[in-house]
C-alpha positions as MATLAB code, in Angstrom:
seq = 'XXXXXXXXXXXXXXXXXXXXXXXXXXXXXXXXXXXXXXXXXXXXXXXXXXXXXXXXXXXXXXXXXXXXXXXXXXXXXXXXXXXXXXXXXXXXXXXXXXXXXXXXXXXXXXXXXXXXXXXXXXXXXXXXXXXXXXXXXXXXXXXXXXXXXXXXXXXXXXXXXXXXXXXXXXXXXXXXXXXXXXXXXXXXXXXXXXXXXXXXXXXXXXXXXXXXXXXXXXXXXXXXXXXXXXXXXXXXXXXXXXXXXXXXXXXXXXXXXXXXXXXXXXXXXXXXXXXXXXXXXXXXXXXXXXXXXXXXXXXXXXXXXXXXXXXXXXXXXXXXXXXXXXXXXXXXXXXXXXXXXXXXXXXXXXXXXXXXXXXXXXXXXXXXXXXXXXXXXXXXXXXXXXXXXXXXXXXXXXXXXXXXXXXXXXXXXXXXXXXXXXXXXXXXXXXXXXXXXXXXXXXXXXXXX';
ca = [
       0.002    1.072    5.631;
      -0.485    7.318    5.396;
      -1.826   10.554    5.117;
      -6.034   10.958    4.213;
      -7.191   11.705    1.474;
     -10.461   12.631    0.312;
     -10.991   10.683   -2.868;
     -12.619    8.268   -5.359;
     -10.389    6.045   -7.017;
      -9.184    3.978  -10.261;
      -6.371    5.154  -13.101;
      -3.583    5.200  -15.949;
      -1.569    4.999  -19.190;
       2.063    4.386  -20.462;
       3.868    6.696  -22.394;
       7.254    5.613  -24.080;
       9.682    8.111  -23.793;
      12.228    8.395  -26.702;
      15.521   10.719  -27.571;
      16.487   11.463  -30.316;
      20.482   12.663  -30.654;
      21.651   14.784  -33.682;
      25.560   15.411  -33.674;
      26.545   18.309  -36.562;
      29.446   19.294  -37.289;
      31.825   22.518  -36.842;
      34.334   23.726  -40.518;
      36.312   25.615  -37.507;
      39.724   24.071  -36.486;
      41.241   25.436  -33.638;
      45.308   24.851  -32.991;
      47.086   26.015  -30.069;
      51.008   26.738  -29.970;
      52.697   27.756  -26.484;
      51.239   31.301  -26.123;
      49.524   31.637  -29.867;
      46.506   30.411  -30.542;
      45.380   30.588  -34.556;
      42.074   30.090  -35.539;
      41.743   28.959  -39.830;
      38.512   27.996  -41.513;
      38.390   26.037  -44.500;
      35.935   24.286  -46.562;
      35.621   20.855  -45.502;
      34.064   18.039  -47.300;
      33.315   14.511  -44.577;
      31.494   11.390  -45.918;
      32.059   10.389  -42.202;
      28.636    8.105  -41.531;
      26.281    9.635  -38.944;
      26.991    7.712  -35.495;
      24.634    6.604  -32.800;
      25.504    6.641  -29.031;
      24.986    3.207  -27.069;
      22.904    4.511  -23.922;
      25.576    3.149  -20.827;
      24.572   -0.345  -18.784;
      21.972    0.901  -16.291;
      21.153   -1.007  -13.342;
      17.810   -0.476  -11.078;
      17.504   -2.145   -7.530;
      13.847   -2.684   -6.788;
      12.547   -3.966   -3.569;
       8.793   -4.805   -3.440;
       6.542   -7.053   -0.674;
       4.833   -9.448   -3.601;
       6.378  -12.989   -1.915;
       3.632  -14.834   -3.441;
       1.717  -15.310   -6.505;
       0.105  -13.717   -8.212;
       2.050  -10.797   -7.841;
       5.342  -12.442   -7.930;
       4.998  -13.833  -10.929;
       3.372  -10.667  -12.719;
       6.335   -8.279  -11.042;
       9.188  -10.469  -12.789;
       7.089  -10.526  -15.459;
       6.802   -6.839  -16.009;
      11.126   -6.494  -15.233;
      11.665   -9.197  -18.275;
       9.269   -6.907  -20.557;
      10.686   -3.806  -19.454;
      14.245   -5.274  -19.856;
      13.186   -7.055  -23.339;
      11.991   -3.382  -25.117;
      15.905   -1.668  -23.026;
      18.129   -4.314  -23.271;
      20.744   -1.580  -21.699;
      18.789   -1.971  -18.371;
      19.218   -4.986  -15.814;
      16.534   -4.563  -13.094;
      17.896   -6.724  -10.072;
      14.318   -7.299   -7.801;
      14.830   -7.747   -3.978;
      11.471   -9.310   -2.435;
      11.112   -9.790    0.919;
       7.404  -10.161    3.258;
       5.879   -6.960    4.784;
       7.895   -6.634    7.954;
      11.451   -8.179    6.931;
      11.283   -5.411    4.335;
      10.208   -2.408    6.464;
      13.701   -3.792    9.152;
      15.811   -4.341    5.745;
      14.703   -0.727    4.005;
      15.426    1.203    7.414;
      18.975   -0.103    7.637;
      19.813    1.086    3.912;
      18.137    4.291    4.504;
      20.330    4.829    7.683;
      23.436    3.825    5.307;
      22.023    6.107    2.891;
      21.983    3.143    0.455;
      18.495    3.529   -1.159;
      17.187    0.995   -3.137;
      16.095    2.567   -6.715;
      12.730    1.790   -6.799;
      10.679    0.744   -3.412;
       7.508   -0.430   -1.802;
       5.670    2.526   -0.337;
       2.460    3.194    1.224;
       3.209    6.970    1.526;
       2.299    9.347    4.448;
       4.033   10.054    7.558;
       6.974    7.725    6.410;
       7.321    9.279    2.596;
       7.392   12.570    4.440;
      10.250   11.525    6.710;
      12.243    9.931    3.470;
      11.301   13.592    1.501;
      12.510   15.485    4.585;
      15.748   12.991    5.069;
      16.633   13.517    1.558;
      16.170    9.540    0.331;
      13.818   10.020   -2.740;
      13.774   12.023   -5.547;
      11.056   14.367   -6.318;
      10.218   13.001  -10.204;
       7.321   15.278  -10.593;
       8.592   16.759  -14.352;
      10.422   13.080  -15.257;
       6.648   11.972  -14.444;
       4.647   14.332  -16.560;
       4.443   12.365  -19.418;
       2.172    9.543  -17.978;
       1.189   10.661  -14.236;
      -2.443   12.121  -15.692;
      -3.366    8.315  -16.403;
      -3.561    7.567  -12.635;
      -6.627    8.724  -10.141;
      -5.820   12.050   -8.587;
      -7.114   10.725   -5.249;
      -4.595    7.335   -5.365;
      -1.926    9.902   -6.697;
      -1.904   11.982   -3.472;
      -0.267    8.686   -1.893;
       2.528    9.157   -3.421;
       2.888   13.276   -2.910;
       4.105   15.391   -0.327;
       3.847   19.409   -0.704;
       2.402   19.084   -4.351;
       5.728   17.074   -5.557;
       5.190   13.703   -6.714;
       8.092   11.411   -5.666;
       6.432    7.883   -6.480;
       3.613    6.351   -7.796;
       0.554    3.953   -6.478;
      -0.441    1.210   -8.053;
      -3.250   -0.462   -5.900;
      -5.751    1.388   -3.983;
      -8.458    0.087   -1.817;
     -10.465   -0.386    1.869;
     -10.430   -2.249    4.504;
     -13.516   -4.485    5.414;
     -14.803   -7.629    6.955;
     -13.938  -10.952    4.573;
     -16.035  -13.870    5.819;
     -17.289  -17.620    4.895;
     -20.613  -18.157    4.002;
     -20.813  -21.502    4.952;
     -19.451  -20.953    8.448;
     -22.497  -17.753    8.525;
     -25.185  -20.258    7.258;
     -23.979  -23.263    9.807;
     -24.141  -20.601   12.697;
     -27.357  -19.011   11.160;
     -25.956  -15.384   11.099;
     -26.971  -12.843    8.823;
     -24.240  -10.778    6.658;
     -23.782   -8.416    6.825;
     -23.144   -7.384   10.487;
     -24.954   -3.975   10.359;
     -23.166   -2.847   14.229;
     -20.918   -3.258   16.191;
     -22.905   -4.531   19.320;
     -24.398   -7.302   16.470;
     -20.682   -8.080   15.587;
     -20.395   -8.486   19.753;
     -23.716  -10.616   19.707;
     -22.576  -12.458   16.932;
     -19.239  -13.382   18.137;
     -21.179  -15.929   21.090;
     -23.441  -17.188   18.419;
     -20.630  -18.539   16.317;
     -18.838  -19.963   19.864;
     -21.723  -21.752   20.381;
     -22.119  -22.975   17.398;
     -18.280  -24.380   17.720;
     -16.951  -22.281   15.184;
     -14.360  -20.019   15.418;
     -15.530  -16.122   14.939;
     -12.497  -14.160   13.903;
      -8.871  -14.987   12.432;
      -6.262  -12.183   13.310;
      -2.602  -12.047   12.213;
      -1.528  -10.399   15.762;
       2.010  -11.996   15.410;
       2.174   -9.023   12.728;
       0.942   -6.219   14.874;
      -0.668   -4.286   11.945;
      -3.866   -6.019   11.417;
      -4.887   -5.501   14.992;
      -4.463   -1.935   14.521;
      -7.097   -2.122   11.673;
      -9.608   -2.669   14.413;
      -8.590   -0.373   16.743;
      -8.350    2.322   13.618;
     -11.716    1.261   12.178;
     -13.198    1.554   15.730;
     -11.713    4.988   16.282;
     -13.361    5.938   12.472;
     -16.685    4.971   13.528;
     -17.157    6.578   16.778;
     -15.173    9.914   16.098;
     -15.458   10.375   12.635;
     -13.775   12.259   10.161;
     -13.344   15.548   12.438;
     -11.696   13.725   14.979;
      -9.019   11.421   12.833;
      -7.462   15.063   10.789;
      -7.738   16.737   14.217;
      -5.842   13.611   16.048;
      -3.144   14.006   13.211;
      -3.173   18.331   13.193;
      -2.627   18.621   17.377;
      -0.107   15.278   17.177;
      -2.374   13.389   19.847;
      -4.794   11.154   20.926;
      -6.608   13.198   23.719;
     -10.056   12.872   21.916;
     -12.119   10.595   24.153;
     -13.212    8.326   20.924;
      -9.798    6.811   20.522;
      -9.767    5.996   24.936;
     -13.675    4.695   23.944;
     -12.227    2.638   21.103;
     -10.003    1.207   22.832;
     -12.549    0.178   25.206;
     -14.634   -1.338   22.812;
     -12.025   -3.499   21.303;
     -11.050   -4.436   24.932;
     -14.281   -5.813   25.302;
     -14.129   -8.055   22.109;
     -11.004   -9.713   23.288;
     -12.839  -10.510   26.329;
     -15.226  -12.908   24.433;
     -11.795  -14.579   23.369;
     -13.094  -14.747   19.837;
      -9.664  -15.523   18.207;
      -8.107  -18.488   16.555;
      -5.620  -20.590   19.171;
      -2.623  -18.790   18.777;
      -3.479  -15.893   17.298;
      -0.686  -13.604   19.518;
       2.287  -15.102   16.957;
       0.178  -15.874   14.082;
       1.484  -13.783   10.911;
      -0.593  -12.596    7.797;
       0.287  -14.445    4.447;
       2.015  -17.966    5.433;
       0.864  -21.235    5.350;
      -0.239  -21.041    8.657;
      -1.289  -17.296    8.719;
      -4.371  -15.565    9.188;
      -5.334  -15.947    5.704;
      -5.248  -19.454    5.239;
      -7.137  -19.599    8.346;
      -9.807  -18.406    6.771;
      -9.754  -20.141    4.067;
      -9.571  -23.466    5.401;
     -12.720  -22.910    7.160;
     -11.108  -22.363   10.282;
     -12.585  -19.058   11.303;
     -15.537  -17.171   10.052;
     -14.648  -13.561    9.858;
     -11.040  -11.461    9.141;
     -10.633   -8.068    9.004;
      -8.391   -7.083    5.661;
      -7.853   -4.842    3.160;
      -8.534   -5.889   -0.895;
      -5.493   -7.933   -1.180;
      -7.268  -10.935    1.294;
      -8.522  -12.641   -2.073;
      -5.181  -12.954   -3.249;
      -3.359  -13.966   -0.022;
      -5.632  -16.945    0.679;
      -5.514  -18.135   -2.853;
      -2.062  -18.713   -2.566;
      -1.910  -20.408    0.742;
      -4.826  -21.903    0.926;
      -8.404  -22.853   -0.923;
      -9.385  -20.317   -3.456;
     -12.942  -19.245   -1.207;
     -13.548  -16.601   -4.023;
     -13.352  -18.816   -6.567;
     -15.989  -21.113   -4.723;
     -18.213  -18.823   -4.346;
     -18.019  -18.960   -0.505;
     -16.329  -15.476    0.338;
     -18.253  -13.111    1.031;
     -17.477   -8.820    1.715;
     -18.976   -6.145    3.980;
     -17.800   -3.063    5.283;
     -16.916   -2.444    9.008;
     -20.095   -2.231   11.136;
     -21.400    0.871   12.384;
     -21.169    1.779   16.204;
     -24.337    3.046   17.410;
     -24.304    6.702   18.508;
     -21.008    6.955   16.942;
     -19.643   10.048   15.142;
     -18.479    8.488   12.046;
     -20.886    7.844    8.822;
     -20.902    5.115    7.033;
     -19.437    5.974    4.331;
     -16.051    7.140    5.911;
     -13.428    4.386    4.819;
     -10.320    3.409    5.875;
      -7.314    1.474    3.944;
      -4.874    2.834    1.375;
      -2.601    1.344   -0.754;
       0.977    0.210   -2.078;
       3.346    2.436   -4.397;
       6.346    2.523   -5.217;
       8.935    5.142   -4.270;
      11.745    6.390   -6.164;
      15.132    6.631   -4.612;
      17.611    9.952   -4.416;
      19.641    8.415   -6.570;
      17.898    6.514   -9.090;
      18.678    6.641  -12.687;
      16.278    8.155  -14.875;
      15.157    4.645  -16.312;
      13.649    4.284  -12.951;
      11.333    6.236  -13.475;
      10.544    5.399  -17.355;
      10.155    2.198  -15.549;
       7.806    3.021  -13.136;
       5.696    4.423  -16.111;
       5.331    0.959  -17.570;
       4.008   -0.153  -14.511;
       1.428    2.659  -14.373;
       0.443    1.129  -17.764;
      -3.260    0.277  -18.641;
      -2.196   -2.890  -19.824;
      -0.300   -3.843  -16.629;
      -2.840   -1.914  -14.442;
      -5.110   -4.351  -16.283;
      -3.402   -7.463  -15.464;
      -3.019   -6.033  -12.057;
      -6.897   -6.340  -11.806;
      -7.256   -9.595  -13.310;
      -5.037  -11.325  -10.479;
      -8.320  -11.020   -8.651;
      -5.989   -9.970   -5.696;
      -5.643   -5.813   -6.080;
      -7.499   -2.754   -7.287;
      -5.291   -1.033  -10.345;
      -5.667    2.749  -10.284;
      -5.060    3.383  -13.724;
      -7.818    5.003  -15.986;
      -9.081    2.334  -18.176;
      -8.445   -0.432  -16.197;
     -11.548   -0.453  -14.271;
     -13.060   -3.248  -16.118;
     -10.131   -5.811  -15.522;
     -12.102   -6.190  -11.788;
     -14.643   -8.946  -12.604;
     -14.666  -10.793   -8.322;
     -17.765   -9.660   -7.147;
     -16.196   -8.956   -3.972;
     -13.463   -6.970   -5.131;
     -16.117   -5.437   -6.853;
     -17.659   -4.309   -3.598;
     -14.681   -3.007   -2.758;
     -14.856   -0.526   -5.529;
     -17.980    0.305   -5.098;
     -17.241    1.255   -1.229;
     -14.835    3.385   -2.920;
     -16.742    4.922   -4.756;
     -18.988    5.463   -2.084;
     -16.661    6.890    0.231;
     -17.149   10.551    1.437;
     -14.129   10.241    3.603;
     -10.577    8.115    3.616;
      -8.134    7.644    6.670;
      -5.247    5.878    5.692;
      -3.665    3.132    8.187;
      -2.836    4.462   11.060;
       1.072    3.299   11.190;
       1.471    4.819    7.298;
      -0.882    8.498    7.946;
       1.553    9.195   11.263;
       5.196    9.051   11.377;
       7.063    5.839   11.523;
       7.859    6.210   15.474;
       4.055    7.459   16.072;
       2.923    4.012   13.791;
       4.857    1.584   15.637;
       3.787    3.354   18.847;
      -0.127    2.617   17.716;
       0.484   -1.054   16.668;
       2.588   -1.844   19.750;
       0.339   -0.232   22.296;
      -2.865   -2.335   20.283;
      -0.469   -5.300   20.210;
      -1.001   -5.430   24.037;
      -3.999   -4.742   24.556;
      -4.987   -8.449   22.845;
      -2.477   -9.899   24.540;
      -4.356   -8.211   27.782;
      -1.000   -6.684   28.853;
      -2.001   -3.066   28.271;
      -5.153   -0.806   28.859;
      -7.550    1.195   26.762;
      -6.016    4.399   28.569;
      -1.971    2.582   27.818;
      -2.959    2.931   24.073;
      -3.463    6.698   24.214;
      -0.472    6.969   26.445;
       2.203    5.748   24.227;
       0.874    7.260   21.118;
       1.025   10.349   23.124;
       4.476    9.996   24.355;
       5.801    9.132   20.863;
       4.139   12.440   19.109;
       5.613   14.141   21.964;
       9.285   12.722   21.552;
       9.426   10.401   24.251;
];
């Protein structure tokens, strides 16, 4: 979860590169005796047959996030095809969930062993890897396909005009909730402000049901409130500002903290919620989908994530979409959004399949079956159709709306700033930290400290 971009968003195309080698040969023989050298030329006749070069054994390391279907499935997938049409290339796939993979990915880069191909969500962190060294800028191996993806999802993936990676999913964040759990507590979706999200929250207590499911044991998704709530009363001005003067001395991000302080007052969190992760059995997700909670605060993959570890809600017709609910007197229109996406970077070293590769996946046919998973938004041109959820297709259509994009908070800034913003948050759920802490920390981690 990088740096904003002002965008709509979809894309792209494959195009198969091919080589073509022509040896000739040379009627000059040279010979070389101690100090002499004589050069003769004759007239030399060869029914030698032409001969074709193997291309060497390549091997590409690829980490990605996808620990569950569908995308597991459709990544291996896509690494037999590719493999199938290059049978010189082995593609070895490394998957491991969102945080084991951020730990495992830091210690290579620190070893300076970078995995060929890697999940990326750009920004402050690509910058850091560009700047370190780790990837490779593949902006001419590129040009072939790279004008098949949206310009505004490319930007993810570039730093100083050089592309060094490519996106593959782009979308927002928003509000995922159960109808039934709405109708049983006889609230209206969608929850136009904040102060009716407030409102609401006692409404569903006291109709015994559980308001919101949060993945806290993860850290991230309780910075997607604290981010969204920092959107909506500042605004755009004040989010490129925060990331220009490297602070958090606006008073909208002390006020958003506030206002998040005083949801986790009502206590309107599932029992446990402090060590709960995301996308496990037990997570967030499946908390949802069981019927356990009525509202969670996600980005486009939620679908996807609660199919696989729990009931399909989407399918059922009993998950429902809005976008994050205005804050009254706020700054921030309604159309500013905030999410991103996921990418994938190419290391220093990579061989030039990588990126060939990479192409593939960037294809409209596999952009297509990226949007039929019903879990992700492809950003490939010509894919847009694959999208048939009506929820997803909200989504796009808050896309498509948006006048303004901020990109998570712990991908826009850089890594030590993130972590900073998600720890500080972290606490201030577990009521171990203050509105006032929040600012504080980010602060002192811009600063060095």
């Amino acid at each position: 979860m990088h740096k904003y971009t002002r965008a709509t968003w979809f894309v792209v195309l494959l195009v198969v590169l091919s080589l073509v080698a022509c040896a000739c040969g040379d009627d000059t023989v040279t010979t070389t005796a101690g100090a002499e050298a004589t050069t003769t030329t004759a007239a030399v006749t060869t029914t030698e047959a032409p001969t074709t070069t193997e291309p060497q054994p390549v091997t590409i390391e690829w980490w990605h996030i996808e620990v569950s279907d569908p995308g597991l499935s459709l990544w291996q997938d896509v690494a037999d095809e590719y493999m199938a049409a290059h049978p010189w290339v082995t593609i070895n796939i490394t998957v491991q969930e969102n945080e084991a993979f951020k730990t495992a990915l830091a210690t290579n880069m620190q070893a300076g062993d970078v995995p060929d191909l890697f999940q990326s969500w750009g920004g402050g962190a690509l910058r850091e890897q560009v700047d370190a060294g780790l990837v490779q800028d593949i902006t001419d191996l590129a040009a072939p396909w790279v004008d098949q993806i949206s310009p505004g999802a490319l930007t993810m993936m570039m730093i100083d005009g050089k592309l060094y990676g490519a996106p593959w999913d782009l979308g927002l964040v928003g509000i995922w909730y159960n109808k039934t759990l709405f109708a049983d507590a006889g609230v209206e979706a969608p929850i136009a402000t904040w102060e009716d999200l407030l409102a609401d929250v006692q409404t569903f207590q006291d109709a015994g049901i559980t308001p919101i499911s949060l993945a806290e044991g993860d850290k991230w998704p309780g910075m997607f409130w604290y981010a969204e709530l920092a959107l909506r009363i500042g605004g755009a001005d004040v989010m490129e500002a925060a990331a220009v003067n490297q602070n958090f001395d606006d008073p909208a991000f002390l006020t958003a903290g506030e206002e998040l302080a005083a949801l986790v007052a009502l206590d309107p969190f599932q029992a446990g919620f402090l060590a709960t992760p995301w996308d496990t059995p037990d997570g967030s997700a499946a908390v949802l989908a069981n019927g356990n909670a009525a509202m969670l605060l996600m980005g486009q993959w939620a679908p996807g994530t609660m199919r696989s570890n729990g009931p399909d809600l989407a399918a059922s017709g009993e998950l429902g979409w809005f976008s994050f609910p205005a804050y009254e007197g706020g700054a921030g229109a309604s159309t500013d959004a905030f999410g991103g996406g996921n990418g994938f970077a190419v290391g220093n070293d990579a061989p030039p399949e990588t990126v060939d590769f990479l192409g593939y996946i960037s294809s409209v046919d596999v952009a297509t079956r990226i949007g039929e998973t019903g879990a992700r938004l492809p950003v490939v041109i010509g894919s847009e159709d694959s999208v048939t959820d009506p929820d997803l297709a909200a989504v796009l259509a808050g896309m498509s709306q948006a006048t303004y994009f901020q990109l998570y908070l712990d991908q826009a800034y850089p890594p030590a700033v993130g972590a900073a913003v998600n720890d500080a948050v972290a606490l201030l759920f577990a009521n171990a930290g203050t509105p006032q802490d929040v600012v504080d920390a980010v602060n002192a981690a811009w600063a060095g400290e």
